[in-house]
N, C-alpha and C positions, 0 to 999 in steps of 0.2 A: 399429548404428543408421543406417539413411536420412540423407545428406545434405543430400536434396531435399523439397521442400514444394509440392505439388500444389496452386493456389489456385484452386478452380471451383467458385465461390459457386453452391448451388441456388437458385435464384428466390422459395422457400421455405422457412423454415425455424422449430422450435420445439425448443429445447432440452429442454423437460419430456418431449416425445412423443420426438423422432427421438432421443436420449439415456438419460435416463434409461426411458422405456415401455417403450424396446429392451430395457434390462437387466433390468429387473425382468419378461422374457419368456424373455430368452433364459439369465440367471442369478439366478433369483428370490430363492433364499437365501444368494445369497455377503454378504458383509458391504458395506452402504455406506456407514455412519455407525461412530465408538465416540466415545458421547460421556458426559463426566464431568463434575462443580461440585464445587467445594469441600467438599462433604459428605460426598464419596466417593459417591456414588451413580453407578450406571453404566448407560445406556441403547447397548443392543447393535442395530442397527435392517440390516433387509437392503434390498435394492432393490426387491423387491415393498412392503415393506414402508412404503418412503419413499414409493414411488409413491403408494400408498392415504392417508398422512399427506397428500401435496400435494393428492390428489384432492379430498377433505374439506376442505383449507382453500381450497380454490379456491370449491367449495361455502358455505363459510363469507362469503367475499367478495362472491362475490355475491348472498347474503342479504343482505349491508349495503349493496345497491345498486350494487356496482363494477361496471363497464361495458369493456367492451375500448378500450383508447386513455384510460380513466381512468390520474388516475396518485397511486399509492398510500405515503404516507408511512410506512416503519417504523426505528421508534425503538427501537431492539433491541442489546443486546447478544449475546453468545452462547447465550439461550436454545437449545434445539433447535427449539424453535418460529419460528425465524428462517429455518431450512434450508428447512422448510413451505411459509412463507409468499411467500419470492422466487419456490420456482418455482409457487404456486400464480399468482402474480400474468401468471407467462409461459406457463402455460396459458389462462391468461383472458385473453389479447394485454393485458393492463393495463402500466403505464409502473412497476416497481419504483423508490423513491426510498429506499435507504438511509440513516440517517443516526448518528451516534454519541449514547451518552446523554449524554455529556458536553454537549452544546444546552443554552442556554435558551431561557425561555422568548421571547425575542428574536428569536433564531437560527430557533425554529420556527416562528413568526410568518410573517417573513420569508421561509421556505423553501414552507410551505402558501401565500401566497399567489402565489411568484416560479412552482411548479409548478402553480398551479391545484389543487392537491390535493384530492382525493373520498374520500380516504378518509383517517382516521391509527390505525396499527397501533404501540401501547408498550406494552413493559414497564413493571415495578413501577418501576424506577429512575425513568424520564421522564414516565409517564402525570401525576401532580403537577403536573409544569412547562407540561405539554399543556393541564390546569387552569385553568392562572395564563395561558394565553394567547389572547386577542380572536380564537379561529376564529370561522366560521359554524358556526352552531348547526346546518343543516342538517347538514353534512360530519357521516359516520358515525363514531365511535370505537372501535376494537375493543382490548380489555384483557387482557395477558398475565401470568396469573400470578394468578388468580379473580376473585371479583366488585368492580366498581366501580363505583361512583354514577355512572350516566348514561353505563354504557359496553359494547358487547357483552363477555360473559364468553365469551373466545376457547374456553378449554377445554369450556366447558358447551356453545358453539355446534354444536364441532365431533363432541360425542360423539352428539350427537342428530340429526346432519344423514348425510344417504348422500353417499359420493362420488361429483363432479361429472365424468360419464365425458366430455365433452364437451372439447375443447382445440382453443383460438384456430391456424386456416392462417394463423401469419403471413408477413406476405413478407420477403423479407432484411433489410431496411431501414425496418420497421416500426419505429418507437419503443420501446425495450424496458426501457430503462436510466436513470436520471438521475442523477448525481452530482455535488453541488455542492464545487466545488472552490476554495481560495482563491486571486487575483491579486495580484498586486503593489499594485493596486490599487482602488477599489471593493467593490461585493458580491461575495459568493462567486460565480462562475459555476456554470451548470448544464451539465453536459457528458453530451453523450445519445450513448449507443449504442442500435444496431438490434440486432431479433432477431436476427443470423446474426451477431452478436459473441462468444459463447460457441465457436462454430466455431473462429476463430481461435484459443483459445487451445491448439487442439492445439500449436499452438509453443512455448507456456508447460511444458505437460505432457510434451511426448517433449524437446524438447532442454533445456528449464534443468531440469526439475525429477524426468526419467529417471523418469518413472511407468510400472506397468503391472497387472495384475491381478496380486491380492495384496498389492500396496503398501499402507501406510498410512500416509498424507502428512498431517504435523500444520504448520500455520501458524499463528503464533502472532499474526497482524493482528487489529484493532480489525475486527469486522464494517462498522463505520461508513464503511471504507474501501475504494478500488476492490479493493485488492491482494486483499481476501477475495473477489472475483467472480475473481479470477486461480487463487488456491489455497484458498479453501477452499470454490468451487462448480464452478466452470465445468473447470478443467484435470484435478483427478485424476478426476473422473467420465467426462471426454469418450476418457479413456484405462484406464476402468475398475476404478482405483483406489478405493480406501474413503478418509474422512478422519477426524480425530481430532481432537475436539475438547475443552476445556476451560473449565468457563464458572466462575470464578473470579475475583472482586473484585482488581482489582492485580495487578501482575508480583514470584514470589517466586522467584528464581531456583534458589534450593534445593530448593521445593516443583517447578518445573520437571524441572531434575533426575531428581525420583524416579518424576516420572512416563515420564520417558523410561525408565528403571528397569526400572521395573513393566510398560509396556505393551507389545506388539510395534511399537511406532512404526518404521518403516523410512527415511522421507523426513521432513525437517525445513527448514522454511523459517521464520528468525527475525528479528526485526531485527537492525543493528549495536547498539541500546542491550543488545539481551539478550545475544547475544554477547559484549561487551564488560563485562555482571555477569557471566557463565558465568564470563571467564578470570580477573576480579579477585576472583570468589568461589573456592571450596574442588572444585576437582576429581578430587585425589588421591582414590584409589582408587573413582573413578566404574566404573559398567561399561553402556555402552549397548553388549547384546549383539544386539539387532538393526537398529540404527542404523546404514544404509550410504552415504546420499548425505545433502549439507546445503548449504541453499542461503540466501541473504541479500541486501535489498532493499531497499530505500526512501532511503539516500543509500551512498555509498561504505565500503565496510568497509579500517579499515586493517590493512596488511599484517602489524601485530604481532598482531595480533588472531589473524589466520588462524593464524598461526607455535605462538601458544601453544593454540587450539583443538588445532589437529593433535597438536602433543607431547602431549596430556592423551587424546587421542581417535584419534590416526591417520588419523582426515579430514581432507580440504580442505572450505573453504566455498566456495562457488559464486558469484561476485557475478554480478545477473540487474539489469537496466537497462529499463523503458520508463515510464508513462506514463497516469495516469487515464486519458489522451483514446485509448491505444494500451493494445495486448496487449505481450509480452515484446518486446523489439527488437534485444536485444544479450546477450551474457552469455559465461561461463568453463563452458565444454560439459564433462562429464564426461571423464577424461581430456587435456583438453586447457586447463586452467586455467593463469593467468599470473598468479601474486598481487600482485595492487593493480590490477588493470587492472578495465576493464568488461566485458571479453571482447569477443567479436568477433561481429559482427551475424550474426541468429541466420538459415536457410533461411528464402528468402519473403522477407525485409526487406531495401530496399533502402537501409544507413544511410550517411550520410558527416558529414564535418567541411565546412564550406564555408565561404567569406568573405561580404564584405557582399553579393557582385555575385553570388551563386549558384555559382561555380565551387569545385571544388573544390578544398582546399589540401593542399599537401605534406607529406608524414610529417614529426610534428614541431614542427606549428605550429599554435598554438589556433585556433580558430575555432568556429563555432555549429554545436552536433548537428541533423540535419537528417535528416527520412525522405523520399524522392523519391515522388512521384504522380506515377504517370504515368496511363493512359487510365483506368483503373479504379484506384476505393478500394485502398490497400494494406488485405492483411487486418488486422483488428481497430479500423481507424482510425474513429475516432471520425464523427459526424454530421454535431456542430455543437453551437455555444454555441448553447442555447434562448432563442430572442428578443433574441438580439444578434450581426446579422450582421456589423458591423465589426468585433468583438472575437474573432469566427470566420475572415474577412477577414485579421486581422492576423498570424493566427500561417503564415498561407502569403505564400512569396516564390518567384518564379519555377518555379514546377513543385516546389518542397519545403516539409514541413511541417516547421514549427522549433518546436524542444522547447521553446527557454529555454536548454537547458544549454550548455556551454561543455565543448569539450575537444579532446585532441590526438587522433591516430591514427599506431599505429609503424608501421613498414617492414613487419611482420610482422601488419597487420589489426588489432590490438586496440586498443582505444579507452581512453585515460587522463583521467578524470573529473579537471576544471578545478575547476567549481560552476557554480551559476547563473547566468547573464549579468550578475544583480544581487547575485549575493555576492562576485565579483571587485573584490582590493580594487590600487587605484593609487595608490600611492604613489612621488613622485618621480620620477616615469616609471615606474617599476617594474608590470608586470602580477603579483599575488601570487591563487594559489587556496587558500582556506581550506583546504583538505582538506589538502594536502600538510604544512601546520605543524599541523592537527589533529592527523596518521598521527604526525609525528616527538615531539610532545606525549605523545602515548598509550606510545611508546618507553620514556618514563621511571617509573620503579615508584612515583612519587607522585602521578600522573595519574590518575584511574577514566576523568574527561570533560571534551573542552573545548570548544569553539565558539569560533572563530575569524571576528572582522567587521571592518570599517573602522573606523576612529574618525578625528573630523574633526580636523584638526593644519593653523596659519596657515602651517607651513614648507615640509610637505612635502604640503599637499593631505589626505592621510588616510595612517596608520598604522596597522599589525596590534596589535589587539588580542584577548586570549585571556580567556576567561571560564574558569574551570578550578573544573572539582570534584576534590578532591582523595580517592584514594583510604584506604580504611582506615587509622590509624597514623601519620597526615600531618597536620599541621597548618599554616596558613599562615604565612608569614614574609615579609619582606623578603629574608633569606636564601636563603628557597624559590625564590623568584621571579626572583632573578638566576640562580639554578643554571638553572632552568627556561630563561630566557633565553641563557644558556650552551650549553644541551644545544642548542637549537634551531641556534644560530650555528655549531656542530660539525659536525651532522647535512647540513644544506642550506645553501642564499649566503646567508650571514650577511644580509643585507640584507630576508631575511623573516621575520627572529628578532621576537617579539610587544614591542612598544617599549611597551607597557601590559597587566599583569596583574591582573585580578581573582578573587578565589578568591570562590566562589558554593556553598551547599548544593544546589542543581540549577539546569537548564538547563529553559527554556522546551521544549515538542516538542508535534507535532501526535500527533491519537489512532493515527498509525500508528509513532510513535516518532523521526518525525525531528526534529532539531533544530530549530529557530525561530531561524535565523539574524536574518531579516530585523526580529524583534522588536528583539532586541537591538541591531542596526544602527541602527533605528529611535527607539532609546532614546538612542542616543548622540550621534544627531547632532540631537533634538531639545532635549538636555540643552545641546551646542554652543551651540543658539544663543538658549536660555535666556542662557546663562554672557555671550555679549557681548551681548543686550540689557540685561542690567541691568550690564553694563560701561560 
């Protein structure tokens, strides 16, 4: 594989035509879709094939009016009708706005009016809550999943309409994308990529996720979320790869399993929560016999994790690093994986660690992840916060753009995730990263999951504290919790052992599986000072 990454942005560019048209030209019947639901039912789709689906819905769109530069709400789960509908929206230069069902009606309020939205595209899960919410009447509704009172019937639209041969020249930097992402504080923000963002994610595709023709790269992310524009649209297609999909209510890791089983899946990109039921559920005499690479995302996978995948399986997991606002930026390359690390910044990206003053710091020593801009956009880097330029403003210092995240860098390039700048907890001087008393937490075979935050304490400022699910067979104790405390004090300087343990039936997490640190954080320290106001 190529070390190097050629970045020579064309001045134009449309993912639906210079991509997918190509294939479905130049390899009309290979596979580009296998997709399945909980019913067992199985739709086998080729790239001419998908072409023609997006054609028609692109057609469909703008029967309801859609306009290039509109920007189009879809509140979708994994129907297949979602794969349709993104790229009809980037044939029609329209602004795609994904969004999870999990919304309500609040959220989508909120969201139609922050993006001006002209259109809103739901399934059967959301269309309801779409309902129950104060749009303009004007705005068009299109309904997935048959008819609905006062809404276009997507499938009846689309079987009666020709497909729309016509596809928006957008230019690089065209509006193409929006994705509302949460902050520490305020509204969710809107974070907009341009058409020529799918380009980038060749980086995603050849070096984290080793795609090529033939492959079939299954991700298991919430469509609601960026990571499925990373792998389950833009990376295995832009390297010719097919994807596999599964549109099934809930994560059942058994039921996962067997479809790894069943299917020829080749590439696998999971979260750490699935990963972490995979190895605490039943893997004895599993057999993914065509399962060759596996890769994992969305926070830090700990290193027992990998340990016990591999013994069940003989693979390594891939940890892969960036960024709603970014394509891939870091990762553990094929071959060349370091377990626990974030891997080492991928061709094309220029990443470091640096201090407050922009310089960068020595092997070794925390400081804020940082991608450098220089004269031109690095590839895949985001736009802009839509309609808030000082919140666009803030995340650049000195010629770099800063993640948020926090962490070291060794002698040897690889990057060691700290956490968030705001999940870093100080205690007593002490700088402490959740993740590390997470990884040493998960060590012990009474763990499934824990989440690690500050809690406010008059002595020492704030102390670790561990939320813990307990796995299988485990019940909590007083008992439990000193060992638990024990194990930690063992493992790494005692001085990061969790000084408060609660045992919880699960853990708050966003629709893409990561933890809700900051819930929890948030909970604790508004509890805090509950407890000395009525003191």
């Amino acid at each position: 594989m190529s070390e190097t990454f050629d970045w020579n942005p064309p001045t134009h560019y449309n993912f639906a035509r210079d991509a997918i048209d190509r294939l479905a030209k130049e390899r009309p019947d290979d596979r580009a879709m296998l997709w399945t639901d909980g019913s067992g039912a199985v739709v086998d789709r080729s790239f001419s094939e998908l072409s023609d689906h997006a054609a028609r819905a692109a057609a469909v769109l703008r029967a309801a009016g859609v306009r290039r530069g509109d920007t189009v709400l879809i509140l979708m789960s994994r129907e297949i009708e979602w794969w349709e509908l993104m790229l009809a929206c980037l044939r029609l230069g329209a602004i795609a706005s994904p969004g999870t069902v999990q919304l309500t009606p609040k959220d989508i309020a909120y969201r139609c009016a922050a993006a001006e939205a002209r259109c809103i595209v739901a399934g059967v899960d959301v269309a309801p809550r779409v309902d129950e919410t104060p749009v303009d009447a004007a705005i068009p509704l299109v309904h997935i999943g048959g008819p609905r009172q006062g809404w276009t019937d997507y499938g009846e639209a689309k079987a009666a309409i020709e497909p729309l041969a016509e596809i928006a020249d957008t230019a690089f930097d065209d509006p193409a994308l929006c994705y509302f992402t949460s902050g520490t504080t305020g509204q969710p923000k809107m974070t907009i990529h341009g058409a020529g963002y799918p380009l980038a994610h060749e980086i995603t595709g050849r070096f984290w996720l080793d795609l090529g023709p033939g492959d079939l790269h299954w991700n298991m992310s919430d469509t609601g979320w960026a990571k499925a524009a990373w792998s389950s649209l833009f990376a295995p297609w832009l390297m010719g790869a097919a994807i596999f999909v599964n549109h099934a209510p809930g994560f059942d890791p058994a039921a996962a399993m067997d479809l790894l089983e069943r299917h020829p899946v080749t590439t696998l990109c999971a979260p750490p929560t699935a990963y972490r039921m995979f190895v605490r559920g039943d893997l004895a005499g599993r057999s993914f016999a065509h399962l060759r690479h596996c890769v994992s995302a969305g926070e830090p996978l700990n290193p027992e994790v990998i340990d016990l995948w591999k013994q069940a399986t003989g693979l390594d997991i891939h940890d892969g690093y960036g960024q709603t606002e970014t394509v891939l930026l870091c990762c553990n390359r094929p071959g060349a994986a370091r377990q626990g690390a974030m891997g080492r910044p991928t061709p094309g990206i220029d990443l470091a660690v640096i201090g407050q003053d922009g310089a960068l710091l020595p092997p070794n020593e925390e400081g804020d992840i940082a991608l450098r801009v220089g004269e031109g956009r690095p590839p895949g880097l985001f736009l802009g916060y839509r309609g808030d330029p000082d919140r666009t403003a803030s995340v650049f210092r000195g010629g770099w753009y800063l993640t948020g995240d926090r962490a070291t860098v060794d002698a040897d390039g690889y990057f060691w995730f700290v956490g968030r700048a705001d999940d870093v907890i100080l205690s007593s001087g002490y700088r402490i990263g959740p993740f590390e008393v997470e990884s040493v937490l998960f060590e012990h075979e009474a763990v499934a999951e824990s989440a690690v935050v500050a809690s406010p304490d008059p002595t020492r400022g704030e102390v670790v504290k561990a939320f813990i699910v307990l796995a299988k067979g485990h019940l909590p104790s007083d008992k439990l919790a000193k060992a638990l405390q024990d194990h930690v004090k063992a493992a790494t300087a005692p001085y990061k052992y969790p000084r408060r343990i609660a045992f919880v039936a699960s853990l708050p997490k966003t629709v893409s599986g990561k933890i809700r640190r900051k819930e929890l954080r948030d909970a604790e320290f508004r509890d805090w000072e509950f407890r000395k106001a009525d003191a």
